[in-house]
C-alpha positions in Angstrom: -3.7 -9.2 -28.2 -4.1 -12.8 -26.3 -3.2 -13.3 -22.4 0.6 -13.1 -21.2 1.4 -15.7 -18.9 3.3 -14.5 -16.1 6.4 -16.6 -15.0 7.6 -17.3 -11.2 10.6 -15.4 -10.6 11.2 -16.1 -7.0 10.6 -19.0 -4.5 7.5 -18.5 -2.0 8.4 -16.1 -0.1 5.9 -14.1 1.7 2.5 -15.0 3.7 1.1 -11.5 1.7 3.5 -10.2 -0.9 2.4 -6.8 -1.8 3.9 -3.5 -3.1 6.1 -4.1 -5.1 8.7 -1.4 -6.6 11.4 -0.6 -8.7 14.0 1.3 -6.6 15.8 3.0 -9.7 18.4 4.8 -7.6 19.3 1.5 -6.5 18.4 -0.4 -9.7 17.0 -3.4 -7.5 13.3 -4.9 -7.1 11.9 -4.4 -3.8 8.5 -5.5 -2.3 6.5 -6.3 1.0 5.3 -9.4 2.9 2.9 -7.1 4.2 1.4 -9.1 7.4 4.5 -10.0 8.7 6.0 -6.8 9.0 9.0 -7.3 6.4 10.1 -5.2 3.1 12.9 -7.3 0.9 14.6 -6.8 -2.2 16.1 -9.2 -4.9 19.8 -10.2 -4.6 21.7 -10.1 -7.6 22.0 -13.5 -6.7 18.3 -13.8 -7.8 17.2 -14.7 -3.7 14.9 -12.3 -1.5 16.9 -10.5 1.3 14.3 -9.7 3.9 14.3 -6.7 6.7 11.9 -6.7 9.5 10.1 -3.4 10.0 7.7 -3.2 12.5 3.7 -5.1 12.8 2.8 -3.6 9.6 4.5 -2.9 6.6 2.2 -1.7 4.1 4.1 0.6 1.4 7.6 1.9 0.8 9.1 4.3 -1.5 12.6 5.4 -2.2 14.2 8.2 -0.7 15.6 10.9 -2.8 18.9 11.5 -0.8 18.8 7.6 -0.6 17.2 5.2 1.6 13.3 4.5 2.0 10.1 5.7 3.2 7.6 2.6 5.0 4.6 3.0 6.1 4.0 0.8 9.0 0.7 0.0 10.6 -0.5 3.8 12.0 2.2 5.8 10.2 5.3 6.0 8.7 9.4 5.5 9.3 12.6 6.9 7.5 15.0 4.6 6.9 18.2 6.3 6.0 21.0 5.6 2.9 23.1 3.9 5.7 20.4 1.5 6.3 19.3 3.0 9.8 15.4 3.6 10.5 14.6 6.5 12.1 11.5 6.8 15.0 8.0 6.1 14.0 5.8 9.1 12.9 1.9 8.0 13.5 -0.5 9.0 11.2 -3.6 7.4 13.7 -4.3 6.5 16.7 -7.6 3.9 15.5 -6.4 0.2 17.1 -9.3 -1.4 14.5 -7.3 0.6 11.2 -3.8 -0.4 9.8 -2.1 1.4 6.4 -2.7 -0.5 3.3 -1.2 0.9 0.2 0.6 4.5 -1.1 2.8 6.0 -3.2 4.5 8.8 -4.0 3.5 12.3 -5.6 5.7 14.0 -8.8 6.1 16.6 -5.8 7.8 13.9 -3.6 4.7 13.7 -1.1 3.5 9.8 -0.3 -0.1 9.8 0.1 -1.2 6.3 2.4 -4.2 5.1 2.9 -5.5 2.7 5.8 -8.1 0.0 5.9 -9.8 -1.4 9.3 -8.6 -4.9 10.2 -12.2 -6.7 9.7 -12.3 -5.1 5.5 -16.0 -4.2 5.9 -15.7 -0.8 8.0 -15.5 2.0 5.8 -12.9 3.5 8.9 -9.9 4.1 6.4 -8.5 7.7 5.1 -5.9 8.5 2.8 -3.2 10.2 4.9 -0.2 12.4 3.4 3.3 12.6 4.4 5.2 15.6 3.4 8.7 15.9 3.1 8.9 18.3 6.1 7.5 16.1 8.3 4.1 16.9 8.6 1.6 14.6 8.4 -2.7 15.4 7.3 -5.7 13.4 6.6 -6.7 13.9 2.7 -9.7 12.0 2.8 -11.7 9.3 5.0 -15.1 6.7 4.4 -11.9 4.4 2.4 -12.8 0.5 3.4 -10.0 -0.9 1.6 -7.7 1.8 0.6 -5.5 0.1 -2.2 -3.9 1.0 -5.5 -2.7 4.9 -6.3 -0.8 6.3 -8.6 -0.4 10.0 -10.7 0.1 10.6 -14.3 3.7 11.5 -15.9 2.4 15.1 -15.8 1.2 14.9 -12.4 -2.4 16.6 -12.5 -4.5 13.4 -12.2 -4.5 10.7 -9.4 -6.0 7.5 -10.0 -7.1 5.4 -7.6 -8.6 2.0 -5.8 -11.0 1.3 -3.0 -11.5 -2.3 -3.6 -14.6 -3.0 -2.2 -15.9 -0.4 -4.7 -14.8 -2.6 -8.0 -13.7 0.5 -9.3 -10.5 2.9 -10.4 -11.4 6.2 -9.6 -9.7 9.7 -10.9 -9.3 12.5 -9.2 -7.7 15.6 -10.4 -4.8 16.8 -8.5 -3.5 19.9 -7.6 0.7 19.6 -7.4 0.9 23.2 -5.8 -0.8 21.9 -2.4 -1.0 18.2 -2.8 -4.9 17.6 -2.7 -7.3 15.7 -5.0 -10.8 16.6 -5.7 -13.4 15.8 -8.4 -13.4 12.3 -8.0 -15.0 10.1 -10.5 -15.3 6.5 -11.6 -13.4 5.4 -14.8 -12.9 1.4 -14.6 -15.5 -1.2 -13.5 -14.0 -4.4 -13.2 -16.3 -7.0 -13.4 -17.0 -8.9 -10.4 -17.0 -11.9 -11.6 -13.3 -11.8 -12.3 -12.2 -10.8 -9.2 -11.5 -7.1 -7.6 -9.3 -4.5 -8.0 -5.9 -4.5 -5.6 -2.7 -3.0 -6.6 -1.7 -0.9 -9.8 1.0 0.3 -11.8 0.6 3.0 -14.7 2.4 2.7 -18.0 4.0 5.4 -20.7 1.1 5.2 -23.2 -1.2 6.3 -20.6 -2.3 2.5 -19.7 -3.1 1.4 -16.1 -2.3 -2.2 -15.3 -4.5 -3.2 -12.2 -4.0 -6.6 -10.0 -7.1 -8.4 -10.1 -7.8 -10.1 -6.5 -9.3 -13.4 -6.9 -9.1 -13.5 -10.8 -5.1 -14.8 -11.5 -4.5 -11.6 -13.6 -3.3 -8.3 -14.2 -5.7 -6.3 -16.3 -4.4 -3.4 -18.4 -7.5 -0.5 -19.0 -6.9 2.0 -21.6 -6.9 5.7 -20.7 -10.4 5.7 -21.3 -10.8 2.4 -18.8 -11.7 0.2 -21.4 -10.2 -4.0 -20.8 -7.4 -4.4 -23.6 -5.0 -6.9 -22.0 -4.5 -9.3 -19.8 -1.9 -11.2 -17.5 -2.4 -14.4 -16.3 -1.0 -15.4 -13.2 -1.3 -19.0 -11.1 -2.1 -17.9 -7.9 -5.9 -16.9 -7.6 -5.0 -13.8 -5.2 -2.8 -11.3 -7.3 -1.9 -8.3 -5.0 -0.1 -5.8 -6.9 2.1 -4.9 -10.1 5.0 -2.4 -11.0 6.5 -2.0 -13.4 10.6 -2.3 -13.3 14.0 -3.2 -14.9 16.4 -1.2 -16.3 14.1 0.5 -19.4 10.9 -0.2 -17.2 9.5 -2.8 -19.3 9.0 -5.8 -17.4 6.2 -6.2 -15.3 6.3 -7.4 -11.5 4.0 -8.7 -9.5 3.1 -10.1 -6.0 0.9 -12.5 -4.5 -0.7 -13.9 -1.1 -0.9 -16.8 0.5 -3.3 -14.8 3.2 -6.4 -17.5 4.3 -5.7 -20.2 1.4 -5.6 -23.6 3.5 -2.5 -25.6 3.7 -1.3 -27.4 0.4 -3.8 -24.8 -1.8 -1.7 -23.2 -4.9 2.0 -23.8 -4.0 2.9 -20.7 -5.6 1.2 -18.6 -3.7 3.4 -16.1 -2.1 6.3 -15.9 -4.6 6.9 -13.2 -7.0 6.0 -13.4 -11.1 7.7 -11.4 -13.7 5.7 -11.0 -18.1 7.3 -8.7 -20.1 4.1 -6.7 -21.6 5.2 -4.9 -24.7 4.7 -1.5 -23.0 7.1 0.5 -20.3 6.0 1.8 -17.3 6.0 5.5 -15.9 8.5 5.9 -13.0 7.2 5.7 -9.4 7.6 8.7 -7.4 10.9 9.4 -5.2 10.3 10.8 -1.4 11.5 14.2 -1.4 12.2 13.7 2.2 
């Protein structure tokens, strides 16, 4: 199969577009201009609405009595179906660390995980929020804590620490929510960029966003290259997949450090249609 070409659905409209989602409940795109504090969604006018969060916004998922879950820069908010955000719950106390990227569980659990600010400290953890409340520290030495996802059954947990130019697996346990036996199953190459963001499709695919390369890759189960997105920006953030049969793929992009007048796109949202439908995100079953 040759290269899709991803086409520009929205205007540039983030400094560091990340996280993108597909809030099924609400049948709307959502994603994150991650530096700036703000989440927005699509209008069905086809225009970004934007909502300011806090320092940070690094991840959100939706709620399952409605609403969302954001992690901000040292832990996490509820925002309610009526739009109101409840108080902060912090995760950390480490000034140099802010949250990064998460998702959500087939239990309803969003797992977060944290970076430092200067992206060489291996300071970051992986942090879970449970639907009571409580909040623990899964796992730690994380530089660049970034995509992380489960599979439809649940019982394995992929994941991406970028600087590592890998997707790990772990297997997961859904009775207590922890992941052990972790292993490498993709190396992407480094000359075409590093692993960010990723979204997981129904044929057991995972579609990673390649930062620095203009593309989303798609690895088989057995993490083998098999397709590939093209994108114009150079630094492609993250991908979901989204629509109303889950078969268009979304995906963000940063304008973070390029200098002024570099790649004019940079920053707005692209949309390919892939051939394949995603697996549903997890809903917060707080």
């Amino acid at each position: 199969m040759g290269p899709v070409k991803a086409e520009q659905l929205t205007d540039v409209c983030t400094y560091h577009g990340e996280g993108p989602i597909w809030d099924e409940p609400a049948g709307i795109l959502r994603w994150i201009d991650m530096l700036n504090g703000d989440i927005l969604h699509l209008t069905q006018a086809g225009t970004p609405d934007r909502r300011h969060v806090g320092t940070i916004a690094a991840a959100m998922r939706p709620r399952a009595g409605g609403g969302l879950v954001v992690a901000v820069e040292d832990g996490f908010v509820l925002i309610g179906a009526d739009g109101q955000a409840g108080p902060e719950q912090t995760a950390f106390t480490d000034p140099a660390c802010r949250m990064n990227e998460g998702g959500v569980d087939r239990q309803g659990r969003f797992l977060c995980g944290s970076m430092a600010y200067d992206k060489t400290s291996p300071r970051g953890a992986v942090f879970r929020y449970d639907p009571s409340g409580a909040i623990s520290r899964v796992f730690g030495d994380v530089t660049i804590s970034n995509g992380i996802a489960w599979s439809a059954g649940g019982e394995q947990m992929f994941y991406i620490d970028t600087p590592t130019e890998r997707v790990d697996v772990f297997d997961y346990d859904p009775a207590v929510g922890l992941p052990s036996g972790r292993r490498p199953l993709v190396h992407v190459d480094p000359g075409l960029g590093v692993p960010d963001g990723m979204a997981l499709d129904a044929e057991g695919g995972m579609w990673v966003a390649i930062n620095g390369g203009h593309a989303v890759h798609r690895y088989t189960a057995e993490g083998k290259l098999d397709a590939v997105v093209e994108v114009p920006p150079s630094q492609v953030t993250s991908c979901a997949f989204g629509g109303e049969n889950l078969d268009r793929l979304y995906i963000t992009t940063s304008r973070e450090d390029l200098r002024p007048g570099a790649e004019p796109q940079a920053g707005a949202v692209f949309h390919a249609t892939p051939g394949v439908r995603g697996l549903p995100i997890g809903t917060f079953a707080g």
